[in-house]
CHARMM internal coordinates of N, CA and C (Angstrom, degrees):
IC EDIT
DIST 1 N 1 CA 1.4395
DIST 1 CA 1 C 1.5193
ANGL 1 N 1 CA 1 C 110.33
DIST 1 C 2 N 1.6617
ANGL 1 CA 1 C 2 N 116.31
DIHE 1 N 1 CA 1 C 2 N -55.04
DIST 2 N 2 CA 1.4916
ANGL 1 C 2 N 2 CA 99.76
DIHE 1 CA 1 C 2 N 2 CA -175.01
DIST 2 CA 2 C 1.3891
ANGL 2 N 2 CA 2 C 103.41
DIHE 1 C 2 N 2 CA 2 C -85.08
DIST 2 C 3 N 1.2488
ANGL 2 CA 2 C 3 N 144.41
DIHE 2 N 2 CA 2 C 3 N 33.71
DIST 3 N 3 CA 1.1925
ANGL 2 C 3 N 3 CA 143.88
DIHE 2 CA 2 C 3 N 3 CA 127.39
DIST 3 CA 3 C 1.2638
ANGL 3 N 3 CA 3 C 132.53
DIHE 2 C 3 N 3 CA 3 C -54.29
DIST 3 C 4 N 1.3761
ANGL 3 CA 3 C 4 N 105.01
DIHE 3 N 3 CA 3 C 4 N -44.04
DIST 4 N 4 CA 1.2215
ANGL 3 C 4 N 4 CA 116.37
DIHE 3 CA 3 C 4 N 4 CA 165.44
DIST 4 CA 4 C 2.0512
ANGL 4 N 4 CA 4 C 123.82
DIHE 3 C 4 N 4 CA 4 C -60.27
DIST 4 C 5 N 1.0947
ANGL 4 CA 4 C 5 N 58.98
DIHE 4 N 4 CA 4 C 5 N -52.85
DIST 5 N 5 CA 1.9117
ANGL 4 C 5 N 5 CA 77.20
DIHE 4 CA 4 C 5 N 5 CA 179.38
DIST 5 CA 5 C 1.6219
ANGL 5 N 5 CA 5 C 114.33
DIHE 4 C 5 N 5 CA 5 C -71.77
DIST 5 C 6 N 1.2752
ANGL 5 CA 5 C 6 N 110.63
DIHE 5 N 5 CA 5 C 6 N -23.83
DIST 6 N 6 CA 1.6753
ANGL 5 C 6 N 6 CA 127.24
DIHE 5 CA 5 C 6 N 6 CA 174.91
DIST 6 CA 6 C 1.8789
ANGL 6 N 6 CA 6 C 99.79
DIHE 5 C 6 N 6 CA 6 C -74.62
DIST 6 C 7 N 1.0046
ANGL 6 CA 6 C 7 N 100.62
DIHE 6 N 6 CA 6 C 7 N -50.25
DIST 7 N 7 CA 1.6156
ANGL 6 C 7 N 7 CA 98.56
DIHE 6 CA 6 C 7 N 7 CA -174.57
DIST 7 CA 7 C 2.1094
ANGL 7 N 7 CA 7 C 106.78
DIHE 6 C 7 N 7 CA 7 C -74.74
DIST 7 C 8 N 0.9679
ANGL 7 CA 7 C 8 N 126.68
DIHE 7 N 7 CA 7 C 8 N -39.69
DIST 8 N 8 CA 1.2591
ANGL 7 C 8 N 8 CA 129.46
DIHE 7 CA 7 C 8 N 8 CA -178.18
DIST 8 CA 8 C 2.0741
ANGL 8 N 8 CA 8 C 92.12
DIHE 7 C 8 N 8 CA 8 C -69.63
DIST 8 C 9 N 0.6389
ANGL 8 CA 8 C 9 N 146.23
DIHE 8 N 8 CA 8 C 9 N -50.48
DIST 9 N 9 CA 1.4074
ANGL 8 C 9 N 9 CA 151.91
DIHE 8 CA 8 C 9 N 9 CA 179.34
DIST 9 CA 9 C 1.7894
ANGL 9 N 9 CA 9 C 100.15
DIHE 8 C 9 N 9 CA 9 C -58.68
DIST 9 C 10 N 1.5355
ANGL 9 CA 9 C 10 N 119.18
DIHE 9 N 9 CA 9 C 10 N -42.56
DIST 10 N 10 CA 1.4371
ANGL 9 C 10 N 10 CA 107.08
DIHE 9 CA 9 C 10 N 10 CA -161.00
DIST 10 CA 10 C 1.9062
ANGL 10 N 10 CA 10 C 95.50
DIHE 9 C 10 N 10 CA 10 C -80.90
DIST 10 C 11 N 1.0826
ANGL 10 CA 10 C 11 N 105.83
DIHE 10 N 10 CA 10 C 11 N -14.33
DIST 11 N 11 CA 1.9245
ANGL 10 C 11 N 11 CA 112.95
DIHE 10 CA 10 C 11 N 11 CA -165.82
DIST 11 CA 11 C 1.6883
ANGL 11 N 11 CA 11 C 89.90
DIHE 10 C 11 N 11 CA 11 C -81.70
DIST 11 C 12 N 1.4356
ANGL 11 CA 11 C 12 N 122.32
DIHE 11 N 11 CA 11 C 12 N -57.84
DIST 12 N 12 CA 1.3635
ANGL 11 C 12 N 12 CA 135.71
DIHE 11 CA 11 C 12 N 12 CA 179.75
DIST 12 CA 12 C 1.7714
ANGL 12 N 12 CA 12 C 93.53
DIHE 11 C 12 N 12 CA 12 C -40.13
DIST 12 C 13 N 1.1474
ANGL 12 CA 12 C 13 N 129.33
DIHE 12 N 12 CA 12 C 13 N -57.11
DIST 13 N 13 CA 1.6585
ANGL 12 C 13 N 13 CA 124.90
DIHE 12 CA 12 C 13 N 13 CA -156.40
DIST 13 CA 13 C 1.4015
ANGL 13 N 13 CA 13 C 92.49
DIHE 12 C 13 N 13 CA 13 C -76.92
DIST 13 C 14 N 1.2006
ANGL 13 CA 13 C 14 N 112.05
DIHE 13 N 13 CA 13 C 14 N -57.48
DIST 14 N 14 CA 1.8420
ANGL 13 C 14 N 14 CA 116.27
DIHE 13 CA 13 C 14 N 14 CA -177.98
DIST 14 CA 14 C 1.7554
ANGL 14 N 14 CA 14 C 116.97
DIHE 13 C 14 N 14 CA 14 C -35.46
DIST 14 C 15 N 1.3557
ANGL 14 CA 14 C 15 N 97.02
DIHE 14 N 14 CA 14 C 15 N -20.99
DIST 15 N 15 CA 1.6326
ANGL 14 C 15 N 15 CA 106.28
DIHE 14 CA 14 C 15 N 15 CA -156.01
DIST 15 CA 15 C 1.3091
ANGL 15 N 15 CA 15 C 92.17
DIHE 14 C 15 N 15 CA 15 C -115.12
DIST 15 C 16 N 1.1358
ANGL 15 CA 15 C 16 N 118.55
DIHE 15 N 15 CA 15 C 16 N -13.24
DIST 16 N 16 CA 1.5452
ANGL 15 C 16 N 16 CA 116.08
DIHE 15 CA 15 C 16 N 16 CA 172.54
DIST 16 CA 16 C 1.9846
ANGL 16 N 16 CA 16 C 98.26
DIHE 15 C 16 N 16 CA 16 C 59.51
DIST 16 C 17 N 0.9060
ANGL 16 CA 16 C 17 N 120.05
DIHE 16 N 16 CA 16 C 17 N 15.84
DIST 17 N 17 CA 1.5401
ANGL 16 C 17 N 17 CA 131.18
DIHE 16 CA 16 C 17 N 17 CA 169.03
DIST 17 CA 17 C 1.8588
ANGL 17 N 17 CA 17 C 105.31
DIHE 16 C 17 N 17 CA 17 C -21.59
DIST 17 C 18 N 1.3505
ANGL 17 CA 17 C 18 N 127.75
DIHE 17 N 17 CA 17 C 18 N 125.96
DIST 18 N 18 CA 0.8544
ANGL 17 C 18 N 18 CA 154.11
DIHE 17 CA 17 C 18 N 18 CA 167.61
DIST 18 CA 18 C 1.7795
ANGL 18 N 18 CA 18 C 96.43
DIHE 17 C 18 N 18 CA 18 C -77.86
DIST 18 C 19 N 1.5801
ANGL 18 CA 18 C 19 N 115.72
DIHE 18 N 18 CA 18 C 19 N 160.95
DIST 19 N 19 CA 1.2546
ANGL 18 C 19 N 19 CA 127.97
DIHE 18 CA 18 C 19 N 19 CA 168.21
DIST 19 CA 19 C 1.5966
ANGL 19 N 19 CA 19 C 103.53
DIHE 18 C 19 N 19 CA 19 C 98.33
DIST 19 C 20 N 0.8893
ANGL 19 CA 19 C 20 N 112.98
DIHE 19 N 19 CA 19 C 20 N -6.54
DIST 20 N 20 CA 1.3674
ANGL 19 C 20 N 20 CA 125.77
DIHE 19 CA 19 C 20 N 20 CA -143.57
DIST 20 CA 20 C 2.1322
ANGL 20 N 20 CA 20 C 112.27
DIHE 19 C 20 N 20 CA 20 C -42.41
DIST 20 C 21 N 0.9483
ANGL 20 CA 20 C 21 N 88.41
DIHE 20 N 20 CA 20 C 21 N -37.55
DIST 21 N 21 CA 1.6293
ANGL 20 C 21 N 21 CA 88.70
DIHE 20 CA 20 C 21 N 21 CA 163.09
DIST 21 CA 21 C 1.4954
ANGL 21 N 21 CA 21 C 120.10
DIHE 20 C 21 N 21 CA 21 C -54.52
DIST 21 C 22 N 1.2038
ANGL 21 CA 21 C 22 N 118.04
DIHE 21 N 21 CA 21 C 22 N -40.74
DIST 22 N 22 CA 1.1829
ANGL 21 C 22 N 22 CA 131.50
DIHE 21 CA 21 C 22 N 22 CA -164.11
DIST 22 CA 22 C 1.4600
ANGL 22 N 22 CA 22 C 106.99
DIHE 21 C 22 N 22 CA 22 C -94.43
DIST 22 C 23 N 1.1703
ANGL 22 CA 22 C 23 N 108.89
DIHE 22 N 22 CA 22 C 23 N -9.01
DIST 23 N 23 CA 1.9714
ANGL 22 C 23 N 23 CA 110.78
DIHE 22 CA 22 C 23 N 23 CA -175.25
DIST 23 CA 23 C 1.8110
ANGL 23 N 23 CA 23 C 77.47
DIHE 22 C 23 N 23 CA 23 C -113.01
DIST 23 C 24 N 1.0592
ANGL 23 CA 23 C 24 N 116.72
DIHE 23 N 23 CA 23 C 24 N -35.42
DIST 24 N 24 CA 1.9703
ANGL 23 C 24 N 24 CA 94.27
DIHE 23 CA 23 C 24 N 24 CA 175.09
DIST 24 CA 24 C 1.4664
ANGL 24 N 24 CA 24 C 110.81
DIHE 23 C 24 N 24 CA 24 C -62.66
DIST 24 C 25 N 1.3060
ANGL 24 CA 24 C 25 N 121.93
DIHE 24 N 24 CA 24 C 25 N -34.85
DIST 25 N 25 CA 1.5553
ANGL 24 C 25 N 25 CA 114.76
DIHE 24 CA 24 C 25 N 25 CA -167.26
DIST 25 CA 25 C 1.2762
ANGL 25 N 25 CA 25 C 123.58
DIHE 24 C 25 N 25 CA 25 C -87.82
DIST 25 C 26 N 2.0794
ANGL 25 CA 25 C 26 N 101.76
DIHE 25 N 25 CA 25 C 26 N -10.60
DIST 26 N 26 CA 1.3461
ANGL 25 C 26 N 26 CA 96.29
DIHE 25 CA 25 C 26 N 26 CA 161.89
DIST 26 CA 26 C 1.3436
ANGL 26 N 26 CA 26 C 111.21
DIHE 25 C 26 N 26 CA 26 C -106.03
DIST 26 C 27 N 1.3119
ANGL 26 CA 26 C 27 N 130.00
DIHE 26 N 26 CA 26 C 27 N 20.74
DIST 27 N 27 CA 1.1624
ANGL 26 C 27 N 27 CA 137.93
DIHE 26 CA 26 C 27 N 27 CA 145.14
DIST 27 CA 27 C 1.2650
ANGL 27 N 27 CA 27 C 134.40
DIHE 26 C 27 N 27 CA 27 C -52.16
DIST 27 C 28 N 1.6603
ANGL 27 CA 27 C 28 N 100.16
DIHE 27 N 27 CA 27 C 28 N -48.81
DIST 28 N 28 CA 1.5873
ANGL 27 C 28 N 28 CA 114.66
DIHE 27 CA 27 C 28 N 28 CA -175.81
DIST 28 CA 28 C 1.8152
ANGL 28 N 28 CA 28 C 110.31
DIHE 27 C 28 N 28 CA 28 C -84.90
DIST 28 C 29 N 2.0507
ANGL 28 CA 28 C 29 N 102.10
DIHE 28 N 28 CA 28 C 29 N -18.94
DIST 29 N 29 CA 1.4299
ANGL 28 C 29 N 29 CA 93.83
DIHE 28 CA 28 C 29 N 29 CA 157.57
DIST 29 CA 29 C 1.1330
ANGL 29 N 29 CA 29 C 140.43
DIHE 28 C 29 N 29 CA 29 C -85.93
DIST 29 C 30 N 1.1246
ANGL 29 CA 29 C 30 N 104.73
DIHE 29 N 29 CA 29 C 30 N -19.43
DIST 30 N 30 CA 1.5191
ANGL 29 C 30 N 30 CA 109.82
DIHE 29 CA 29 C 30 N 30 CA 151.22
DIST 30 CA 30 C 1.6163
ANGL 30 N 30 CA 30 C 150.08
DIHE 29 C 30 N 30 CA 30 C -41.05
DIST 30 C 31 N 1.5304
ANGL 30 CA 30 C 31 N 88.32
DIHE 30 N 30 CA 30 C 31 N -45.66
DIST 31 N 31 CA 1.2861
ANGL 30 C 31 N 31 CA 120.70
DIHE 30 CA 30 C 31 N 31 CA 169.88
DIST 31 CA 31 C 1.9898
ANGL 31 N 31 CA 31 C 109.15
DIHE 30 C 31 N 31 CA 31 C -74.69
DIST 31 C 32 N 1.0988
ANGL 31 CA 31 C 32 N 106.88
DIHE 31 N 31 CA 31 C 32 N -55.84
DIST 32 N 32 CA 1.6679
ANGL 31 C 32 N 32 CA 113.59
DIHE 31 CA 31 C 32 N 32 CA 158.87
DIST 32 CA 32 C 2.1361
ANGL 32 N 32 CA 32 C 104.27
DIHE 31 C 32 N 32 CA 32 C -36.96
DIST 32 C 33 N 0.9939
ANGL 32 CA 32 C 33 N 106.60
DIHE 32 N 32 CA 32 C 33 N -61.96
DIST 33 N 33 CA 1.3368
ANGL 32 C 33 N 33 CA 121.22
DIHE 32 CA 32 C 33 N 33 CA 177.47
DIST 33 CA 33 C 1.2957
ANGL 33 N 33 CA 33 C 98.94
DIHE 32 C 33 N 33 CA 33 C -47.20
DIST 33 C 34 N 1.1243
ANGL 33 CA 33 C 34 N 138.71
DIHE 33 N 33 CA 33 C 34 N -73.75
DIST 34 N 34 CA 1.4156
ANGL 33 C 34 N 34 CA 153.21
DIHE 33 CA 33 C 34 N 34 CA -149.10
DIST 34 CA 34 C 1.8452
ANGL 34 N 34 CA 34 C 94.43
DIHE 33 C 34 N 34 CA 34 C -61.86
DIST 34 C 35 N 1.5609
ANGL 34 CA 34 C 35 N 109.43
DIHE 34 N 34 CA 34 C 35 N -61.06
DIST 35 N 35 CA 1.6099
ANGL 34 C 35 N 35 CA 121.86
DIHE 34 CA 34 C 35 N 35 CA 166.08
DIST 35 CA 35 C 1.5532
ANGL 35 N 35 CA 35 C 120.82
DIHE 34 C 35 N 35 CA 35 C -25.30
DIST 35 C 36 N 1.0882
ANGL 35 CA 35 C 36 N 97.63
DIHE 35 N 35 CA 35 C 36 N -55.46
DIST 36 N 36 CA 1.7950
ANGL 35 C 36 N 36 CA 118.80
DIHE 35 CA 35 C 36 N 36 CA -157.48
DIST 36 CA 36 C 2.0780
ANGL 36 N 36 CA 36 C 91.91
DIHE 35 C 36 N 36 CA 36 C -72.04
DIST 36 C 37 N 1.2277
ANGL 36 CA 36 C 37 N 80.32
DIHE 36 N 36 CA 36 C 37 N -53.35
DIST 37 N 37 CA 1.7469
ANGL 36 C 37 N 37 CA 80.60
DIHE 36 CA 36 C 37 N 37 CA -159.55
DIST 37 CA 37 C 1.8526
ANGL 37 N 37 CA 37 C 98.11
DIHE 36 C 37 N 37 CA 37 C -74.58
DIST 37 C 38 N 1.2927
ANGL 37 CA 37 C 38 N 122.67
DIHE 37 N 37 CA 37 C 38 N 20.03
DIST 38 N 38 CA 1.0112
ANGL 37 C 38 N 38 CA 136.44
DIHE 37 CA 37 C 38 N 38 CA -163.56
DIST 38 CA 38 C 1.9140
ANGL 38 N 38 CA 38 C 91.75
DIHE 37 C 38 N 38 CA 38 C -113.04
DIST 38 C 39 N 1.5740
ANGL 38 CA 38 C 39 N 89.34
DIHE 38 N 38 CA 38 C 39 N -77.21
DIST 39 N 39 CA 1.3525
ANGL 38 C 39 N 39 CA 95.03
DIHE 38 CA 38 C 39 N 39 CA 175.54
DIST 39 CA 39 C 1.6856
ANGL 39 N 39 CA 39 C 121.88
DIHE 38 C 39 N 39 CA 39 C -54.13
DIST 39 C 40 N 1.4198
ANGL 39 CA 39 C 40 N 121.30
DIHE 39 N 39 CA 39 C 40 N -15.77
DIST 40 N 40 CA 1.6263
ANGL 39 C 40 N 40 CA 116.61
DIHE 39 CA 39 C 40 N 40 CA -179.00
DIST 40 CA 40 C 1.7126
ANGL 40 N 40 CA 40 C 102.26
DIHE 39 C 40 N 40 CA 40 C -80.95
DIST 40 C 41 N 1.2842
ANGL 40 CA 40 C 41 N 114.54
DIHE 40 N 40 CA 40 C 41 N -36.46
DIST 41 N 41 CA 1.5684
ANGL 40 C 41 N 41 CA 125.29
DIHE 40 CA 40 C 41 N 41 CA 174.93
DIST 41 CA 41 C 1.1664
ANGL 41 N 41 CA 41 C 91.37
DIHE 40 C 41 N 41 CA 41 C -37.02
DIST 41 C 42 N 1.3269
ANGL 41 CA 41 C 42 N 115.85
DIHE 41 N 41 CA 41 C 42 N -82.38
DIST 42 N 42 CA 1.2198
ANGL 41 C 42 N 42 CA 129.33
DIHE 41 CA 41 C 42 N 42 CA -164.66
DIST 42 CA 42 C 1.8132
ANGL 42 N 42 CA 42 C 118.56
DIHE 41 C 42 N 42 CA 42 C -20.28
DIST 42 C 43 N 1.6698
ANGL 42 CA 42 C 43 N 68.16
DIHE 42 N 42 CA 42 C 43 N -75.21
DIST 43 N 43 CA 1.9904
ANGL 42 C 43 N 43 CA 89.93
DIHE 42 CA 42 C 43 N 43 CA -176.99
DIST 43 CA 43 C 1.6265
ANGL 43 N 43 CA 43 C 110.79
DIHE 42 C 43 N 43 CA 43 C -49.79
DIST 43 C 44 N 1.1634
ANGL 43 CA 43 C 44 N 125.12
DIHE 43 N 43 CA 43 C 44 N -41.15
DIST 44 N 44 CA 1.6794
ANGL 43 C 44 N 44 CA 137.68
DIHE 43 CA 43 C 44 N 44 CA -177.75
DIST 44 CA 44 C 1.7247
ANGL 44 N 44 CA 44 C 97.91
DIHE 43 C 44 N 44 CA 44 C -67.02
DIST 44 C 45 N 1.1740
ANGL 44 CA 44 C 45 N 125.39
DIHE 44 N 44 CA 44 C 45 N -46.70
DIST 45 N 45 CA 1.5146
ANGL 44 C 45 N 45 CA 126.75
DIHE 44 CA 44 C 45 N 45 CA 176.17
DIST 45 CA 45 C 1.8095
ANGL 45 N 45 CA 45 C 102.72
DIHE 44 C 45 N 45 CA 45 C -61.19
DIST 45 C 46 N 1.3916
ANGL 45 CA 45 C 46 N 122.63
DIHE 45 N 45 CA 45 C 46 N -32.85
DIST 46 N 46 CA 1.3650
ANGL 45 C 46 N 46 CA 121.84
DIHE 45 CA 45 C 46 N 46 CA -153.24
DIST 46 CA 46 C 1.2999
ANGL 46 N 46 CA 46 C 89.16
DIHE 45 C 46 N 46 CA 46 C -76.03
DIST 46 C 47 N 1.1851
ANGL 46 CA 46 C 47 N 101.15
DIHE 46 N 46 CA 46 C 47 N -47.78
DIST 47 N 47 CA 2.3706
ANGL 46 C 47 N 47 CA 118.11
DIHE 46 CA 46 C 47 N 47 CA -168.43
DIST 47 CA 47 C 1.2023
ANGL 47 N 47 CA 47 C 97.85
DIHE 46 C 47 N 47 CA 47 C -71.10
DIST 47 C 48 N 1.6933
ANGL 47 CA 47 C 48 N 141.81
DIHE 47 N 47 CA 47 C 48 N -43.26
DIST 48 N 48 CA 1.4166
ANGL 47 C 48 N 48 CA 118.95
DIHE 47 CA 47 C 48 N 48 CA 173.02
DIST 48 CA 48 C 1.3748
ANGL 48 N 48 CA 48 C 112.96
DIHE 47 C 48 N 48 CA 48 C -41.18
DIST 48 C 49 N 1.5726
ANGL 48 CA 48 C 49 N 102.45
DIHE 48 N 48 CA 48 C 49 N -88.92
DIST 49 N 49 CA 1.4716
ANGL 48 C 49 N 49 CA 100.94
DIHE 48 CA 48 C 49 N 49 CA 168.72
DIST 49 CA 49 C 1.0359
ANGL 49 N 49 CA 49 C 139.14
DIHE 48 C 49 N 49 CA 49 C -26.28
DIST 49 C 50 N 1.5721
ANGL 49 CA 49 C 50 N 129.35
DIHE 49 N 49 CA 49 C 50 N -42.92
DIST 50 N 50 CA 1.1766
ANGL 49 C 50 N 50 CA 111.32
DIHE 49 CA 49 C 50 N 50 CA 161.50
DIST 50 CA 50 C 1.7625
ANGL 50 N 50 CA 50 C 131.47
DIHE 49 C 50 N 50 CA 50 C -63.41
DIST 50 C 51 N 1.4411
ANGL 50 CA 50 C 51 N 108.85
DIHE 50 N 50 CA 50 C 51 N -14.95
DIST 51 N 51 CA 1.3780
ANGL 50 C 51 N 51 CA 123.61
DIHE 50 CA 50 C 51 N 51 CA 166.06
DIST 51 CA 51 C 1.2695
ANGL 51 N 51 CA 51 C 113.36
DIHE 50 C 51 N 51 CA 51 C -77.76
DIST 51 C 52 N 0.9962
ANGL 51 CA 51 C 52 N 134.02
DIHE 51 N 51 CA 51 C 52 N -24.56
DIST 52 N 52 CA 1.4415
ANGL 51 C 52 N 52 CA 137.93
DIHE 51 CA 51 C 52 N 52 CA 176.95
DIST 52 CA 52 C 1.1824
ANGL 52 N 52 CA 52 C 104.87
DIHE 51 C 52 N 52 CA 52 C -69.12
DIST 52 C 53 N 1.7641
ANGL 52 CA 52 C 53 N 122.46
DIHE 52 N 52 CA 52 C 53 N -59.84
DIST 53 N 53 CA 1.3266
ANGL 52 C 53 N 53 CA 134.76
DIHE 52 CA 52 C 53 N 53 CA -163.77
DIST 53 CA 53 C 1.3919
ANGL 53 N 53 CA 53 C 97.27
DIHE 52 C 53 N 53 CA 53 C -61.56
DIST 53 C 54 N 1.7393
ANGL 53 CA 53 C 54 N 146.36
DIHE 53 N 53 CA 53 C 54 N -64.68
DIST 54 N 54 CA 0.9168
ANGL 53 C 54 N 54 CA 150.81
DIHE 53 CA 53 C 54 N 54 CA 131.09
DIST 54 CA 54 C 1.5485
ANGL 54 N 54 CA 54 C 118.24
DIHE 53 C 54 N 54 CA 54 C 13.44
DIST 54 C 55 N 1.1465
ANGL 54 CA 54 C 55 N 116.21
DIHE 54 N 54 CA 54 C 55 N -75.60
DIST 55 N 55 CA 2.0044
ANGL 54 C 55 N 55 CA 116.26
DIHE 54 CA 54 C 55 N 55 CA 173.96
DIST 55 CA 55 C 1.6099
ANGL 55 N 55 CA 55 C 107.23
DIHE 54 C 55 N 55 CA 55 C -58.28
DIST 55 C 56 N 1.5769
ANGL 55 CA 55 C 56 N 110.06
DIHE 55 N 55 CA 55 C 56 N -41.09
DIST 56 N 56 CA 1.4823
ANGL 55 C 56 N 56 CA 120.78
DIHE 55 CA 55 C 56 N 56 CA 167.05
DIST 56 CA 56 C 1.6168
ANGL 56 N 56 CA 56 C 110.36
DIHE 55 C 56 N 56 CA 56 C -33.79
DIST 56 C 57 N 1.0617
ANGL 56 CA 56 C 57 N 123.92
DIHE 56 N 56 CA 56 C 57 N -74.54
DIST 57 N 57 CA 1.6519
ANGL 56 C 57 N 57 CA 143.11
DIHE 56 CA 56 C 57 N 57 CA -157.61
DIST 57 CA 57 C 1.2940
ANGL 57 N 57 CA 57 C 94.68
DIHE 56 C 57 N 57 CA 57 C -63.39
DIST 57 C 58 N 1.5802
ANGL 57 CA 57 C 58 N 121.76
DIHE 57 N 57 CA 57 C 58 N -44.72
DIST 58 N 58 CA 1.2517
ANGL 57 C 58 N 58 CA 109.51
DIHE 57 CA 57 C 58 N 58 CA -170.34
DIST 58 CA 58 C 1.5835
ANGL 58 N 58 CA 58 C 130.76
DIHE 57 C 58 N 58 CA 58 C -69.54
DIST 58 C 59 N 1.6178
ANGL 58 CA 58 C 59 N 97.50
DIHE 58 N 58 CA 58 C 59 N -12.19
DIST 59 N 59 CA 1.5088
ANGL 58 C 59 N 59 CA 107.43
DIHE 58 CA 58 C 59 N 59 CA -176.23
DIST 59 CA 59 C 1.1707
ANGL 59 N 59 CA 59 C 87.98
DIHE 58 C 59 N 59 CA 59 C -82.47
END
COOR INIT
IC SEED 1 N 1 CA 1 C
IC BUILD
């Protein structure tokens, strides 16, 4: 993830990019973005397994 966000930041300095508040805040949503779909992985891996463990018991 902060790879991602490390490389979009090193192009921003290179470019000397104007706006700059506004390329930070969609920076940091991005990064929020990057989190979330991080954290749903997660949660969807937690509920397999717990569905698995579940069909498990029943055999």
């Amino acid at each position: 993830m902060s790879k991602k966000i490390n490389w979009v930041s090193e192009i921003l300095e290179k470019h000397n990019v104007e706006n700059e508040p506004l390329l930070e805040e969609q920076l940091e949503l991005f990064e929020k973005d990057i989190r979330a779909d991080e954290h749903r992985k997660t949660l969807l891996q937690k509920q397999s397994a717990l569905e698995i463990s579940k069909t498990l018991e029943k055999l």
